[in-house]
N, C-alpha and C positions, 0 to 999 in steps of 0.2 A: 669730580668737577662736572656741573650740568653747563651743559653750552646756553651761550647767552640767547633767549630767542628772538631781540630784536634787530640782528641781522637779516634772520630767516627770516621775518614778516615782512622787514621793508622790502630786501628784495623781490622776495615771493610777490605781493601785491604790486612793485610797481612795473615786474615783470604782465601782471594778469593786466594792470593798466594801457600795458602799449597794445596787448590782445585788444583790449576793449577799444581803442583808440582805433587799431590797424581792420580791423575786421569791418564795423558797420562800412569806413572808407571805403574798403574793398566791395561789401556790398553797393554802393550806390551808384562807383564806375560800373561795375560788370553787372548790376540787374535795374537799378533804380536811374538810369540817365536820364533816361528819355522822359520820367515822369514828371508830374508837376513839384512842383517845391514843395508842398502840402506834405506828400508821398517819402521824399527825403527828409525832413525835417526831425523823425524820431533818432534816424541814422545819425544828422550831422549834429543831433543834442546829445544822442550818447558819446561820441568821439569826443566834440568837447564838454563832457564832463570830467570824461574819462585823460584828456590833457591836460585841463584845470586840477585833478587831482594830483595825478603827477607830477605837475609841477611847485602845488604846493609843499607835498613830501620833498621832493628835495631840498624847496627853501628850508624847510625845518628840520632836515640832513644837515644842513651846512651850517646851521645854529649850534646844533648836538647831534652828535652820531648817530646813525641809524632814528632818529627821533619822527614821528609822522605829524602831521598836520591838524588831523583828526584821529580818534580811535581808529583801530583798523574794523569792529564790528559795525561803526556808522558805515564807510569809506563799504563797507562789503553793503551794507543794506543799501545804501546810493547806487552801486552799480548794479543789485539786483534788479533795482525795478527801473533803470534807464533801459536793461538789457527786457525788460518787461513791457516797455512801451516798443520795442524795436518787434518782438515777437507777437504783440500787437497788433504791429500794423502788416504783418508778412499772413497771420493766420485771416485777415480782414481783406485781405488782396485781391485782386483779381473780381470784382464786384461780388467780392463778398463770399468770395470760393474760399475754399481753407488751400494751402499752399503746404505741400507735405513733406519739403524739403527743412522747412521748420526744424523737423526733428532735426536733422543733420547737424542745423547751426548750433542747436540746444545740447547735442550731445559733445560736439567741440565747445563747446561756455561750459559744459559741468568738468572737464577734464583741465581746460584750462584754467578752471577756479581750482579744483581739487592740488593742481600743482603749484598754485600761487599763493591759496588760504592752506594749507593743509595743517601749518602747523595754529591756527587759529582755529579751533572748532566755531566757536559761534558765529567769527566771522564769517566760513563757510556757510554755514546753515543761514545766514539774514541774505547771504547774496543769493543763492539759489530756492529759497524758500519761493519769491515772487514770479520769476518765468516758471516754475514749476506750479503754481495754481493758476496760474494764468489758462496753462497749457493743459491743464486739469479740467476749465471751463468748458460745459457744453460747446463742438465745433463741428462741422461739417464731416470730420474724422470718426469714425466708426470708435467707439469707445472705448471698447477694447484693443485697439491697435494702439491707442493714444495710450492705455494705462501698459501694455506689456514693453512697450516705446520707453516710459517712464522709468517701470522698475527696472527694467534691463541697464537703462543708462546710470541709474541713480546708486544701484549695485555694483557696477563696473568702477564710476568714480572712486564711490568710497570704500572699494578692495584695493585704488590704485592707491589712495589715500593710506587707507593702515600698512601698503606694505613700504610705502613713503617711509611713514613713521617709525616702521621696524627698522629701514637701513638707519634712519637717526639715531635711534638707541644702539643701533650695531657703532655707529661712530661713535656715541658718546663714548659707549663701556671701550674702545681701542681707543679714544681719547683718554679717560682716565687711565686705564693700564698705561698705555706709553707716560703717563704725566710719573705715575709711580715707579717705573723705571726709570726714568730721568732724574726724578729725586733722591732714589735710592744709588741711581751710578755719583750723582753728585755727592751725595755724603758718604762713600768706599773714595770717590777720588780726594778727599779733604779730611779723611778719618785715618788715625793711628788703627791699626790694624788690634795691635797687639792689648793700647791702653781704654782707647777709646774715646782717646784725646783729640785735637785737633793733629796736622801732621807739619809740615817744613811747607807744602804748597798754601796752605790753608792759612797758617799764621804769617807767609806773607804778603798776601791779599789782605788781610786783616792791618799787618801794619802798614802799608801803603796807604790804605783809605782813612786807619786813625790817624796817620799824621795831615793826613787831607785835611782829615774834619777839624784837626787840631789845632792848623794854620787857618779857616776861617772862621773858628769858637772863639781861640783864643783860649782854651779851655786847656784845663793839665792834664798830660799823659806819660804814663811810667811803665815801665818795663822792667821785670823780676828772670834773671836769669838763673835756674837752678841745675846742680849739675852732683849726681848720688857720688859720696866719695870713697873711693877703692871701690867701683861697681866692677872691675875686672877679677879682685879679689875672691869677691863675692860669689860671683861667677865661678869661678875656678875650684871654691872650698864646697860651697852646694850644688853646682849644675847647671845649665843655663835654664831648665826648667824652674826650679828655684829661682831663679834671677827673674825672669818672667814675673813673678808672681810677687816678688818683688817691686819692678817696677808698675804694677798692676795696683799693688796698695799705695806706691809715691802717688799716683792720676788719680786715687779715690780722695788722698789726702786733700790734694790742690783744688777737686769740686769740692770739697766738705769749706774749704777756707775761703775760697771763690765763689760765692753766691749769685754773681750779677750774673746777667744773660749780656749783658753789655764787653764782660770780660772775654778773652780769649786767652784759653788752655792749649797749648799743643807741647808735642813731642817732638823734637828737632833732629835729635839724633839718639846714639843707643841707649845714653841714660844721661840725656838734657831734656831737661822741660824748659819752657819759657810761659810768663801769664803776663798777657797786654791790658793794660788800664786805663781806659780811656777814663776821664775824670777825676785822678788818683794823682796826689803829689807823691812827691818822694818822702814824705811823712806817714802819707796813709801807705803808698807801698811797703813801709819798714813795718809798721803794725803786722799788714796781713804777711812780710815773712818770718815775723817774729810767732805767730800763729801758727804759720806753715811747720816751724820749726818745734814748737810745743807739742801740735798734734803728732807730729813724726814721732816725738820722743816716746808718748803716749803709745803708738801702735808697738814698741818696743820690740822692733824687728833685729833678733841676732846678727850681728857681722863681727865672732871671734877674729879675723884676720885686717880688720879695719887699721888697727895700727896708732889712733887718735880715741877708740872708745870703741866697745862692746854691742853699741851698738850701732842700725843703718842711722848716715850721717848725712847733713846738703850741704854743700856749700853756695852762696847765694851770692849775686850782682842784679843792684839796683842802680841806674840811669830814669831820668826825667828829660823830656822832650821839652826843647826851648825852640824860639823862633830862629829859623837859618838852618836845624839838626835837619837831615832828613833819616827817614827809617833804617837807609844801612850804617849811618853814623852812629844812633841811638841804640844799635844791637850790638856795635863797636863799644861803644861804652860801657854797655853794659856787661860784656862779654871781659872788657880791661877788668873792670869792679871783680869779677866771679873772680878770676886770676888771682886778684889781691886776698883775695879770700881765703883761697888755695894757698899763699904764701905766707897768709896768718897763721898758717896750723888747721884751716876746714873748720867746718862747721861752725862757721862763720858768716855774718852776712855785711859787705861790704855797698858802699853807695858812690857811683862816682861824682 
């Protein structure tokens, strides 16, 4: 699972926005006061630009999640060249002296774009493209100080940038593994060990939420209680290995008959099955155990000690869920039905 990346860019960008915002302000108290309004004016354009976007992005936060206003490649090439016009007017300063603390501000803007854009490349590359040719431009600055200035900061950023990028994919790939443990612990907590059926926690979860869904559909649900007959026998004449294997081919049977993904198979106890049917009257549930009962006969699994027939045998209870039933009633009925079954002589399928 790849993380979604429009969290990382809204916040990223509107983290770099309050930089943009907080920094020229800063500059204009502590260097720029005493100047004429002329002199402030690229400052107090880039801060509100840089509010104005921020504020947009959150109107279109509160629309839709994480949602921006603009691309974030426009939203990055706006604030390159407002921060363009601010470097500007610092390198044009001082009547026309180059001002060399420039670097300084320019190397705090590639760091804090690199942490804001990082997972945007283009965006990064439209916002720092502009103060970076600017700063390229013929200046009072010895030229080579301005270009070893450049790659040093330009390299710095974006090493800060790819190893950004590496802790992400370190989180992503611990994101996915954890997501596959979590999946895989969920379905050992909800899985018959033995058949590979569902289990007793699993198929009551299951019927709690069909009779939910049942009581606002309106829709039919039935429930097939099966239960292997003499499985103690069975056990005792071949081995509980043998019995295993056994009830391993009853769970192959009930998926061969049970096609829906809507159904639920579990394994209740040592040789109960039960199959939940959501959408299934007590008509279609007698078909598919009338099925269930065929296919058995077909897998022609020996049980000499059965006592009713020669071979493994079910005895079956069918209940239908009505309005007012709730789910322990309906495994109650159904559970009466399998009984009756039991009292027919087995191998029987009973309906209450």
């Amino acid at each position: 699972m790849e993380l979604d990346p429009r969290p990382v860019q809204y916040k990223g960008l509107q983290w770099l926005l309050i930089f943009a915002t907080l920094t020229p302000l800063a500059s204009v108290f502590l260097y720029e006061w005493s100047q004429p309004l002329e002199r402030q004016a690229p400052y107090l354009l880039n801060a509100t630009l840089a509010v104005l976007l921020w504020g947009l992005n959150r109107r279109a936060h509160r629309r839709k999640r994480f949602q921006l206003a603009m691309p974030i490649e426009v939203q990055g090439l706006l604030l390159g060249l407002a921060v363009s016009t601010v470097v500007v007017a610092r390198l044009t300063g001082n009547d026309g002296g180059p001002i060399l603390p420039v670097f300084s501000a320019y190397v705090m803007f590639v760091f804090a774009s690199v942490l804001g854009l990082h997972s945007a490349d283009r965006a990064l590359l439209m916002c720092l493209a502009p103060p970076t040719l600017v700063l390229l431009w013929p200046s009072g600055v010895l030229w080579w100080q301005e270009l070893a200035v450049l790659v040093i900061t330009l390299y710095l950023g974006f090493a800060a940038r790819r190893q950004i990028n590496l802790w992400m994919r370190m989180s992503q790939a611990q994101l996915r593994q954890n997501k596959r443990l979590l999946e895989k612990f969920r379905t050992l907590s909800n899985q018959d060990p033995l058949t590979g059926l569902g289990n007793r926690r699993c198929f009551e979860q299951r019927l709690a939420q069909s009779v939910s869904e049942a009581k606002r559909s309106k829709n039919a649900l039935s429930l097939i209680l099966l239960d292997v007959d003499y499985f103690k026998r069975y056990n005792d004449h071949f081995g509980h290995q043998a019995g295993d294997e056994c009830l391993r081919t009853v769970a192959q049977i009930l998926r061969l008959s049970s096609r829906r993904q809507s159904d639920t198979l579990a394994r209740i106890g040592g040789e109960e099955f039960v199959l939940l049917l959501p959408n299934t009257d007590k008509r279609g549930a007698q078909r598919l155990a009338e099925e269930i009962q065929s296919r058995l006969l077909q897998a022609d699994l020996d049980h000499p000690q059965s006592g009713i027939s020669k071979r493994v045998t079910l005895s079956q209870g069918i209940a239908q869920w009505h309005p007012g039933l709730s789910g322990d009633a309906l495994m109650h009925q159904a559970d009466k039905a399998m009984y009756e079954s039991k009292l027919a002589g087995r191998n029987t399928i009973s309906a209450a």
